[in-house]
C-alpha positions as CSV (number, residue, x, y, z in Angstrom):
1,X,96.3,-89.8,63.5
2,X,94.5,-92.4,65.5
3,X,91.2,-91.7,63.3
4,X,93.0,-92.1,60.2
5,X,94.5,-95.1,61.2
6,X,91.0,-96.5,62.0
7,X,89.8,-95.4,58.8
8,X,92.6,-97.0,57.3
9,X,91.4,-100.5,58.7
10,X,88.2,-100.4,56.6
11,X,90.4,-101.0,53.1
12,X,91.1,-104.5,52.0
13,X,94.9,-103.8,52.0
14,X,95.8,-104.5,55.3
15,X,98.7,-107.2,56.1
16,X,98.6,-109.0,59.3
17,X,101.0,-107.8,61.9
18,X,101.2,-108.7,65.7
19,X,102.8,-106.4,67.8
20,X,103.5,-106.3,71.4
21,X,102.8,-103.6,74.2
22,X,105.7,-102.6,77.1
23,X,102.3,-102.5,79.2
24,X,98.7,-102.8,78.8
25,X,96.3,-101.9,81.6
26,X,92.2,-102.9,81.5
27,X,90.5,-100.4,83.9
28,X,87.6,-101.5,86.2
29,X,85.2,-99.3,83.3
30,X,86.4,-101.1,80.4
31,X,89.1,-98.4,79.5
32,X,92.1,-100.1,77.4
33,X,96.0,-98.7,78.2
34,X,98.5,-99.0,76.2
35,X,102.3,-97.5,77.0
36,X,105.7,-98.0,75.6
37,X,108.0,-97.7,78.4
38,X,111.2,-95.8,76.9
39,X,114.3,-93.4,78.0
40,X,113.5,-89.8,78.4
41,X,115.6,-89.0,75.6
42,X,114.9,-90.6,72.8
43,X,116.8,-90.4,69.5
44,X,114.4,-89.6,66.2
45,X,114.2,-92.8,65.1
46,X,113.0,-94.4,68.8
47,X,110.4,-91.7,69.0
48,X,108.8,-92.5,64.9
49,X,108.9,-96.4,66.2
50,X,107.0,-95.8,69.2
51,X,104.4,-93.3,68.1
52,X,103.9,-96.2,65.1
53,X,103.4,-98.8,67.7
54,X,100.9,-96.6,69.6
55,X,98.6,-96.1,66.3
56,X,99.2,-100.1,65.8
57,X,97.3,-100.4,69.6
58,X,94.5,-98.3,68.4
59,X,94.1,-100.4,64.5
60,X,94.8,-103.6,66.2
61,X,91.6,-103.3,68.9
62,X,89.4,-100.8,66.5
63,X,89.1,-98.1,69.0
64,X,90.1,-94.9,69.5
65,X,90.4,-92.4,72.7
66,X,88.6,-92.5,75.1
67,X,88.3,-96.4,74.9
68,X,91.9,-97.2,74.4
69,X,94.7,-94.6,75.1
70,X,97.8,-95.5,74.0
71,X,101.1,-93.5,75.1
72,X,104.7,-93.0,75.3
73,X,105.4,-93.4,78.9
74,X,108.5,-92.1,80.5
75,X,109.1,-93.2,84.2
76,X,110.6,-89.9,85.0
77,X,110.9,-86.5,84.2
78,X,114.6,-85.7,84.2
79,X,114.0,-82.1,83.9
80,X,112.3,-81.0,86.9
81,X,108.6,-82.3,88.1
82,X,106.5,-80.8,86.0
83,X,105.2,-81.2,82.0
84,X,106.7,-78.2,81.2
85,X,109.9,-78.5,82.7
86,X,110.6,-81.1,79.9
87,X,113.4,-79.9,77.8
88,X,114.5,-82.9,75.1
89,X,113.5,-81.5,71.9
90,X,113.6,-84.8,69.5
91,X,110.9,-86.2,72.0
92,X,109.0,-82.6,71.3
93,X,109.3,-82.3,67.4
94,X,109.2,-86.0,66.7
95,X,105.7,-87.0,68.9
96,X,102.4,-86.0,69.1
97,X,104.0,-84.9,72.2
98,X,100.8,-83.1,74.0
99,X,98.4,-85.9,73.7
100,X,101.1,-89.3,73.4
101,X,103.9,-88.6,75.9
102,X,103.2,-89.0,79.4
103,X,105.9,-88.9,82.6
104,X,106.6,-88.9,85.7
105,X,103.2,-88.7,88.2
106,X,101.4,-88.9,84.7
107,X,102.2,-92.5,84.3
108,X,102.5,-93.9,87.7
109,X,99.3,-92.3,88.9
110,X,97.1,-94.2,85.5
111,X,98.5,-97.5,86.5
112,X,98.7,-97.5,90.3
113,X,95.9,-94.6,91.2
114,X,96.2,-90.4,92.1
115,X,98.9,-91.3,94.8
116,X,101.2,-94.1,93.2
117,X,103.5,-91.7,92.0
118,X,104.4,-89.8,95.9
119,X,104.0,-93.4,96.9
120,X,106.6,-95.3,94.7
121,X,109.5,-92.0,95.6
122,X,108.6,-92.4,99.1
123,X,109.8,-96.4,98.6
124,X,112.7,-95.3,96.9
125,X,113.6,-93.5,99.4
126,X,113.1,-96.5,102.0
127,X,115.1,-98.7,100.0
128,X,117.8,-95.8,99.4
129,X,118.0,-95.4,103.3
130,X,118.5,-99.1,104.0
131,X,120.6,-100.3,101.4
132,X,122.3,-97.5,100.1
133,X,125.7,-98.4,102.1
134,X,126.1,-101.8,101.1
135,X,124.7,-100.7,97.3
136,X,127.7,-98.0,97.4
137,X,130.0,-100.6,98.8
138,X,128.7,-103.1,96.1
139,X,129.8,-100.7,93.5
140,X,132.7,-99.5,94.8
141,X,135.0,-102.9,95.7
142,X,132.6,-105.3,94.0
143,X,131.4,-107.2,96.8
């Protein structure tokens, strides 16, 4: 899709169109990220919009992969830790879900490095032990 949309940009028919990215990341080597930053289970219609937007990255910057990835980033995986534990079949039949959807340690390791992801749950569960009592109490009696 991403080299037909690149194609696409060498007609005369295009119409101007600005769009804007949930995150963009510029890596040390040049490498351009793009993610849309979305629930883990989207509806149809939410995952058509978003794999749009991604192809709208790659037309609006004139490159394709490696040079600028572009994905549908989910900050978790509430299925399990792994890829294939992922069970949301909209997300599956309605993306290029192999190469376009990323979660979990996926994401969190391309924008913070190969130990972001063990290093953002171990925080979470800092913050968890420290506050969780006056968070429940918050929640319970409003206060």
């Amino acid at each position: 899709m991403i080299e037909a949309v690149l194609e696409a940009q060498k007609t005369n028919h295009l119409v101007r169109r600005s769009v804007k990215a949930d995150l963009y990341v510029l890596s040390r080597d040049g490498s351009k990220f793009f993610f849309e930053i979305k629930g883990s289970k989207p509806n149809k219609g939410q995952c058509l919009e978003v794999i749009q937007r991604l192809l709208r990255y790659h037309l609006l910057c004139g490159e394709s992969r490696p040079a600028a990835q572009s994905y549908y980033a989910m900050a978790y995986n509430p299925y399990g830790p792994n890829r294939s534990d992922y069970k949301w079949s909209v997300a599956r039949k309605y993306t290029p879900f192999e190469q376009a959807v990323i979660m979990g340690d996926e994401f969190w390791n391309i924008i913070g490095g190969e130990t972001a992801y063990e290093e953002l749950l171990d925080i979470y569960q800092e913050v968890g032990r420290q506050k969780g009592k006056h968070m429940l109490d918050a929640l319970t009696f409003g206060f």
